[in-house]
C-alpha positions in Angstrom: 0.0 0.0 0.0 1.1 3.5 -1.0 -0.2 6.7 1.0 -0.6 10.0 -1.0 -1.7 13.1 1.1 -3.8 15.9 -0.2 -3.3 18.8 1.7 -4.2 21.3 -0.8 -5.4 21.3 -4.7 -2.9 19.7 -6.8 -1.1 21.6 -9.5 -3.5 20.3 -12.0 -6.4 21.6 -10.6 -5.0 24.8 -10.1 -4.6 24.4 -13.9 -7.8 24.3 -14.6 -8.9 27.4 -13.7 -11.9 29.7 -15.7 -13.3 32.3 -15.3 -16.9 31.9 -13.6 -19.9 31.4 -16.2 -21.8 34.2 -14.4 -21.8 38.1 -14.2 -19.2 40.0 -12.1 -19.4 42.6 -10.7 -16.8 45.9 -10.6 -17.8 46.6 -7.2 -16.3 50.6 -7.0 -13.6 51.0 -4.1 -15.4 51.2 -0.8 -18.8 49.8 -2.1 -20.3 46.1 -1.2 -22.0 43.8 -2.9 -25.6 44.4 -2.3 -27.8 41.4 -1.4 -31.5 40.4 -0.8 -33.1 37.8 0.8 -36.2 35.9 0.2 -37.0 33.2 2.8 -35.8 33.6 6.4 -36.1 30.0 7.6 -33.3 28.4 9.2 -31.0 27.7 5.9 -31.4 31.8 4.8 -31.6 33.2 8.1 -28.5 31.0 8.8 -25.5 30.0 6.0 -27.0 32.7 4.0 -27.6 35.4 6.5 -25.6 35.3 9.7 -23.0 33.4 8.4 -22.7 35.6 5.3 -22.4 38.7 7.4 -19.6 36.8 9.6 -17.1 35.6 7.4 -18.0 38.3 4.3 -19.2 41.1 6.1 -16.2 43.3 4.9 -17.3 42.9 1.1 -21.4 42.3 1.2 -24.3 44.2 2.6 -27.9 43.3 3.1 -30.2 45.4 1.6 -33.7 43.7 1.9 -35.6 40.7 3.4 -38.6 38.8 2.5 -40.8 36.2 3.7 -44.3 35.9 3.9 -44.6 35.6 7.9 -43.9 38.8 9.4 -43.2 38.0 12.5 -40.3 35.3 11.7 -39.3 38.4 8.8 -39.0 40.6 12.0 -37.1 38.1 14.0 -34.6 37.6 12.1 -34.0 41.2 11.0 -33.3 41.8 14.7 -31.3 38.6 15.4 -28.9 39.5 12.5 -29.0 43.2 13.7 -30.2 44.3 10.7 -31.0 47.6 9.8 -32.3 47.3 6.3 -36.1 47.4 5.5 -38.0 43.7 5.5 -40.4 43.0 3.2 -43.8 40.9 2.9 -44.4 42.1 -1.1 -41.1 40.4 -3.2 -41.5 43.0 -6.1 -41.9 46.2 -3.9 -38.3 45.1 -2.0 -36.5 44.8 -5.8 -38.0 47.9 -7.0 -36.8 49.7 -3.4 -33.8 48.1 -2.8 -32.0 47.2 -6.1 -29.6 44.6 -5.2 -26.9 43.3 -7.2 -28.1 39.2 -5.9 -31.6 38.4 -4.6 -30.8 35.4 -2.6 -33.6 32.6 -3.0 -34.3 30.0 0.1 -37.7 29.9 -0.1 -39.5 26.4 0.2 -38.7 24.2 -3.2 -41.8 25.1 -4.6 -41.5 28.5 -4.9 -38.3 28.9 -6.1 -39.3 29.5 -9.6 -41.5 32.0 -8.6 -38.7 34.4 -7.3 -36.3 33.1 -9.4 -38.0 34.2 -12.5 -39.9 37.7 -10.5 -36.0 38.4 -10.3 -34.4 37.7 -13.2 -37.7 39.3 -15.4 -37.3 42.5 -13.2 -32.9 42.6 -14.3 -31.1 41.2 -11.5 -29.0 38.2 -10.7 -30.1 34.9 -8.6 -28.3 32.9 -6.2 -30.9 29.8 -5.6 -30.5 27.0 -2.6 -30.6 23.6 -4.2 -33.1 22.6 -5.2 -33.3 24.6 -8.5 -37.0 23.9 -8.8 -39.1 20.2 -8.5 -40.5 20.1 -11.6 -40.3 19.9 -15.5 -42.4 22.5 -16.1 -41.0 25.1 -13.8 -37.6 24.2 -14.5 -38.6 25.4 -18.2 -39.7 28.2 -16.9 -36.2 29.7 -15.1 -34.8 28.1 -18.4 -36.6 30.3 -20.8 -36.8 33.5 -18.1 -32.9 33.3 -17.7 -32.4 33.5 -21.5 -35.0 36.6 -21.9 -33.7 38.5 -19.2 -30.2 38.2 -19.6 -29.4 37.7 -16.2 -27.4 34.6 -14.6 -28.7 32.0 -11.9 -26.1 30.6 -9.6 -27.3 27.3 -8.1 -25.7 26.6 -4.4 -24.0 23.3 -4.9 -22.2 23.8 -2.3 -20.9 19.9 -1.8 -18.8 20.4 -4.9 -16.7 22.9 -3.1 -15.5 20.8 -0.2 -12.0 19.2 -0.1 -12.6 15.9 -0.6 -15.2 15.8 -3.4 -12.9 18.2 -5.3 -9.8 15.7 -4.8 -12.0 12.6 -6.6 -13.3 15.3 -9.0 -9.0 15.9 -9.4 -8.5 11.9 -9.3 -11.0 11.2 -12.2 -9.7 14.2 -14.2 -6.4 12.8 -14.3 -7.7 9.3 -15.8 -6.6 7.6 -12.4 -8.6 4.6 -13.1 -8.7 4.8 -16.7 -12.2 5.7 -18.2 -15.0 5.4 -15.9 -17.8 2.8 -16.8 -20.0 2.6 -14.0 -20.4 4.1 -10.3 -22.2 2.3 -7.3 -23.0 5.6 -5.1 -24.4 4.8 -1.1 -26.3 7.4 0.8 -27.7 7.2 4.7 -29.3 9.3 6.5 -29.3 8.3 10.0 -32.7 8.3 11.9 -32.0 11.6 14.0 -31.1 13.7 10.4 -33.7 11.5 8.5 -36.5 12.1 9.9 -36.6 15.1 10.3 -37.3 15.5 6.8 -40.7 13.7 7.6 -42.1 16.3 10.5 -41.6 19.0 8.2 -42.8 20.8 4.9 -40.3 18.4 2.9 -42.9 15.3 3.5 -44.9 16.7 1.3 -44.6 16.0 -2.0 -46.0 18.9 -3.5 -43.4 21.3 -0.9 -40.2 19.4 -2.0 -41.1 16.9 -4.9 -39.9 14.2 -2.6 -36.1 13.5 -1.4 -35.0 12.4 -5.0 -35.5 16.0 -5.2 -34.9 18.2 -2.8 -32.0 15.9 -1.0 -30.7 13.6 -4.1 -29.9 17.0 -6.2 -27.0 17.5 -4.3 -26.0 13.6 -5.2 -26.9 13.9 -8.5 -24.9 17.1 -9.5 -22.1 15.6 -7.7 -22.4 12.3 -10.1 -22.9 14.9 -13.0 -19.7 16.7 -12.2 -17.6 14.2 -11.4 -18.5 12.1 -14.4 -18.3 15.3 -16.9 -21.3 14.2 -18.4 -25.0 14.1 -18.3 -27.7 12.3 -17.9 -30.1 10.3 -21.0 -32.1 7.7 -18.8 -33.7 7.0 -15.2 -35.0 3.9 -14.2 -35.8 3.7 -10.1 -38.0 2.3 -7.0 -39.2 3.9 -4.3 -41.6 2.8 -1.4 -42.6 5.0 2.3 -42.1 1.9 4.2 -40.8 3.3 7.7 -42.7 7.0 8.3 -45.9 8.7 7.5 -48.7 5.9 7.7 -46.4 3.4 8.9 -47.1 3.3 12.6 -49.9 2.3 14.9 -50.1 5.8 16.8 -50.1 9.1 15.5 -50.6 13.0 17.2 -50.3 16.4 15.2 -47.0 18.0 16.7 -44.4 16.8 19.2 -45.2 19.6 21.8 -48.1 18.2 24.1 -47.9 14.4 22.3 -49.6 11.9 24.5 -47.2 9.6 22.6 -44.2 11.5 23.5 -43.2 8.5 26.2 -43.4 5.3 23.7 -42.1 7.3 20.5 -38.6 7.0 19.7 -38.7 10.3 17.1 -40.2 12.6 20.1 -38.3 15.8 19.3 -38.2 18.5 21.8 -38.2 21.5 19.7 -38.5 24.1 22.8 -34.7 22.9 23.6 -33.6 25.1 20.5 -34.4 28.7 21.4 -33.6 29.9 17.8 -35.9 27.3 16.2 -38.8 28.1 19.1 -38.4 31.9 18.0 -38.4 31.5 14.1 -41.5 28.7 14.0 -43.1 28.1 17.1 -43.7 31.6 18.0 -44.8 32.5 14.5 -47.2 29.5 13.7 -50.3 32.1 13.8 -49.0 33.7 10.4 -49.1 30.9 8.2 -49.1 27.8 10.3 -46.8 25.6 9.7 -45.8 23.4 12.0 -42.1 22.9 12.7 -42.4 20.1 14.9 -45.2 17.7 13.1 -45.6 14.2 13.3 -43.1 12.1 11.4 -46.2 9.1 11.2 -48.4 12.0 9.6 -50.9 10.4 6.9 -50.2 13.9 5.0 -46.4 12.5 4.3 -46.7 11.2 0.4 -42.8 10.8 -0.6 -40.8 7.8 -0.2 -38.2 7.2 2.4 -36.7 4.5 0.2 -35.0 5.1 -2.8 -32.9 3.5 -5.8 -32.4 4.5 -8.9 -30.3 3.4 -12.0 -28.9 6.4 -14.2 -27.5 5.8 -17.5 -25.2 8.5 -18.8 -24.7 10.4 -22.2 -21.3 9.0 -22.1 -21.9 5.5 -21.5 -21.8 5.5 -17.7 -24.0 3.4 -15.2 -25.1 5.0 -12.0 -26.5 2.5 -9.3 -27.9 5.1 -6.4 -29.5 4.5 -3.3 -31.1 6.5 -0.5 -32.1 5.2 2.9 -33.6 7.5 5.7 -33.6 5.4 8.6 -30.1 4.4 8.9 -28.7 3.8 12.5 -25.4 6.3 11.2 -24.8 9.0 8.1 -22.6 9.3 5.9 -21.7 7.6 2.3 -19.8 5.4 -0.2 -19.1 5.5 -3.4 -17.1 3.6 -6.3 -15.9 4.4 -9.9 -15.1 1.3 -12.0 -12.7 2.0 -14.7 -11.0 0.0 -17.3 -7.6 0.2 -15.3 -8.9 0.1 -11.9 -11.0 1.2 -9.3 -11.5 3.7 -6.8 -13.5 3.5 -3.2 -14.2 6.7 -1.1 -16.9 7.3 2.1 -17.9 9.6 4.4 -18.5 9.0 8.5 -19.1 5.5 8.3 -18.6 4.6 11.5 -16.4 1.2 11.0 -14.5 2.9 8.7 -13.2 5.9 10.5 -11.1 6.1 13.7 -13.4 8.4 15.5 -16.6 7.5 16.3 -19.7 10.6 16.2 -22.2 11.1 18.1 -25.3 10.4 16.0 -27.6 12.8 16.8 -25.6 15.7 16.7 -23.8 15.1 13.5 -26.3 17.5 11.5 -26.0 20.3 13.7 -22.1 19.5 13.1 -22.5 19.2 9.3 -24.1 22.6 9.6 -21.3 25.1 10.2 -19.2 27.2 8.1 -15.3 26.7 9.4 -12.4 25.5 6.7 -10.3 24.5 9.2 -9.0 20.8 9.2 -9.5 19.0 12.2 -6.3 18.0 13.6 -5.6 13.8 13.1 -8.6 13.3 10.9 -8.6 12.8 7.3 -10.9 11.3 4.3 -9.5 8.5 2.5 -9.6 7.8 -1.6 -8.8 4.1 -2.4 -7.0 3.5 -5.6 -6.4 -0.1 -7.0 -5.3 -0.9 -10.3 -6.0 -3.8 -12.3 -3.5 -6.5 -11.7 -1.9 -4.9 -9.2 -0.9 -6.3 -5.9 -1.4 -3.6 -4.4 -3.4 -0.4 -3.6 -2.5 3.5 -3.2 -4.2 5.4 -0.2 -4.6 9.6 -1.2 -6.1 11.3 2.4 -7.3 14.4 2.4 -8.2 16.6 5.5 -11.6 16.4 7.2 -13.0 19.9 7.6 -14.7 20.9 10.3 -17.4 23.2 8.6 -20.9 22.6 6.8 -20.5 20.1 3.8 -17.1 19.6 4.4 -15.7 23.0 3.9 -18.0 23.2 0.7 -20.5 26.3 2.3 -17.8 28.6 3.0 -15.9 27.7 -0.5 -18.4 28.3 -2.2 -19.5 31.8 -0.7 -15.8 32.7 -1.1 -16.0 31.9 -4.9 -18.9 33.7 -4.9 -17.9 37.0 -3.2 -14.2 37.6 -3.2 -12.6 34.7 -5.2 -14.6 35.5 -8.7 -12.2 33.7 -11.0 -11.9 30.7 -8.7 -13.2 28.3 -10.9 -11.5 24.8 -10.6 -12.7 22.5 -12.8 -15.9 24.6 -13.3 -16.9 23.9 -9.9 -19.4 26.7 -10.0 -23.0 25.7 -11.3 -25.3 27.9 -13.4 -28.9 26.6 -14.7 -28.3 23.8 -16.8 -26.5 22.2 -13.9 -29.4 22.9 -11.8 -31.8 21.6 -14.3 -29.6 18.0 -15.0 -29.3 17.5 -11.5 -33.3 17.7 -10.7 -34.1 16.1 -14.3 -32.7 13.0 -12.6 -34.9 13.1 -9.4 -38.1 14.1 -11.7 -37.3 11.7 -13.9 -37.1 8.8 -11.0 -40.2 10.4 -9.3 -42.0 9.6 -12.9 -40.3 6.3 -13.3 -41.6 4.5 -9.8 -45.2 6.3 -11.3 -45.2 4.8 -14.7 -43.4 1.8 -13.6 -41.2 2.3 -16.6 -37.6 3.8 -17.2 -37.8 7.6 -18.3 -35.3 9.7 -20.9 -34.6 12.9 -19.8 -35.5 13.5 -23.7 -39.0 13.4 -22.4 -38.8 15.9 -19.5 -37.3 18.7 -21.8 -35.6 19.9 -24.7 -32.1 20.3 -23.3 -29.9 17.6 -25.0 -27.9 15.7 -22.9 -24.1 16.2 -23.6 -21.9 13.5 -23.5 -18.8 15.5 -22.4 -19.5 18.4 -20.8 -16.6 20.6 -20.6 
């Protein structure tokens, strides 16, 4: 065995550097980047409010929030210490405020409706992933981005991390010869999991189902690690564990008679900041932050597989489980000169073991600093060799493994940081979704789908 360490981007990915795809701005000397916010929920409020403000205060301004409930609105105006107008009316804080982004974090389903409001009214997007959930809305930004002139930025923010860039640097260089098919692992432990299920995401028409709203990030990983795109889904999926799946049911956890016998009781007055932007503001639009993950309203699967066959001859075997006892994931390229194996926090695999049930909050926060004795490990084995090659790379300590702060940097300061065209406008937004829709349409019909019949995009076999 032969250990390689990745402490930094190779030379070659250096090399590969572009400009970014999207607008930049000549921000005069002594002016910030102006930015508005739609959606103050936890994610805006949080990675792309306070967190903003903290590590690129020095180069970005808030000019405007939005939401539709006015008292979470004014929460979080105050908690960031704010002192720019909020706004319940979208258009009026555009026309006011004229930002240079209007920040999108809306729930799923709305994003087109912001995202096209924006760009039809002359500004620039920056959209949490999902892009959209559907075909027809996904045409929609499609056709409003080309009118208008104006660029989307999609926040695939686990491309940015250390580790997926190093595979992404791996397959680039031919490591394992070309790439034929991928087997790709995801689990979402039961603390993490389901808590997708006791809120708006178990809805189907909210967040067009986790092949959606979580698998997008998967998917565009898979996408831009394989340089290609994808012609045809074929997929399963069954809610066999959540929703209707239980003898006893309430309507929130606060009050539960169950609360004693169920194993998913979640406290949410524990979290002050959650208590404040939900719980206090339920009588605005009432939705309930804490529902019932055996709800009979849940309608998406928490089982999924799906088989993805590429424009450049690639197989893709994915899976998705929401109940698993730990997260984190594996994956496998086969080549035609080797192979390579890589995961994330599974537990037999890593020297230190993590506590479960706080390894979302963990996953959730914006440092880039390595943590000291931990690393990820790539696998490399050739064909016919005896032996295999070990590349580590550090584990970072911040959300998505480094990838949230990364990408805000690229976004903000570092405008023609663009290894291996790691920033992702609309069409990657779009392929990565097209997959989920497609799988969503596939367990329906009972039948594999072409993109081809989702929308008139041709899939490219190489794409870049």
């Amino acid at each position: 065995m032969e250990r390689r360490n990745f402490m930094k981007y190779t030379a070659a990915a250096g090399a590969a550097l572009m400009l970014h795809p999207f607008e930049s701005f000549a921000i005069p000397p002594g002016k910030k980047i102006r930015l508005a916010l739609v959606g103050t929920g936890a994610r805006g409020s949080s990675l792309w409010g306070r967190e903003i403000m903290k590590s690129f205060g020095e180069v970005t301004e808030f000019v405007g929030l939005s939401d539709i409930n006015p008292g979470r609105l004014e929460y979080v105006r105050k908690s960031l210490n704010l002192s720019c107008p909020a706004y319940t009316d979208f258009q009026k804080m555009l026309r006011e405020t004229k930002p240079d982004y209007v920040i999108v974090t809306t729930v799923d389903s709305t994003h087109d409706q912001f995202i096209v409001q924006a760009l039809d009214m002359g500004f620039n997007v920056i959209t949490e992933k999902p892009m959209t959930t559907d075909e027809v809305k996904c045409k929609k930004i499609l056709d409003a981005e080309k009118r208008s002139g104006k660029k989307v930025t999609v926040a695939f923010n686990y491309r940015h991390s250390v580790h997926a860039m190093q595979i992404k640097e791996l397959l680039a260089q031919d490591r394992v010869g070309k790439v034929t098919s991928v087997d790709f692992n995801w689990y979402l432990n039961v603390h993490h999991g389901s808590d997708y299920f006791r809120r708006w995401h178990g809805r189907m028409a909210k967040g067009g189902s986790l092949w959606v709203h979580k698998a997008t990030h998967h998917f565009d990983l898979l996408n831009w690690w394989l340089n290609s795109e994808p012609v045809e889904v074929s997929a399963y999926g069954k809610l066999e564990h959540y929703g209707h799946n239980n003898s006893f049911r309430g309507t929130k956890c606060r009050g539960c008679q169950y609360k004693d016998e169920c194993k998913f009781f979640w406290d949410i007055t524990k979290n002050d900041n959650l208590v404040n932007l939900y719980v206090n503001n339920e009588k605005h639009d009432g939705y309930i932050r804490d529902g019932c993950v055996w709800s009979k309203e849940i309608d998406i699967y928490d089982k999924m597989s799906a088989q993805i066959v590429y424009a450049n001859g690639v197989t893709a075997n994915y899976s998705l489980t929401t109940y698993s006892p730990y997260e984190g994931w594996q994956i496998a390229f086969n080549g035609l000169k080797g192979r390579l194996e890589t995961w994330e926090d599974i537990p037999y695999l890593q020297k230190t073991p993590d506590d479960q049930s706080k390894r979302h909050a963990i996953e959730m926060s914006n440092a880039d600093d390595a943590i000291p004795g931990e690393g990820r490990e790539i696998v490399v084995m050739d064909n016919f060799a005896k032996n295999y090659e070990v590349y580590t790379t550090p584990k970072i300590r911040g959300g998505h493994g480094g990838g949230d702060i990364r990408m805000q940097r690229r976004m903000f300061v570092d405008t023609n940081d663009n290894p291996h065209n790691v920033m992702a406008g609309t069409r990657e937004g779009a392929m990565s979704i097209l997959i989920g829709i497609a799988a969503r349409k596939s367990i329906a019909l009972k039948r594999p789908v072409k993109i081809s019949e989702l929308t008139d995009l041709k899939p490219m076999a190489k794409r870049f």
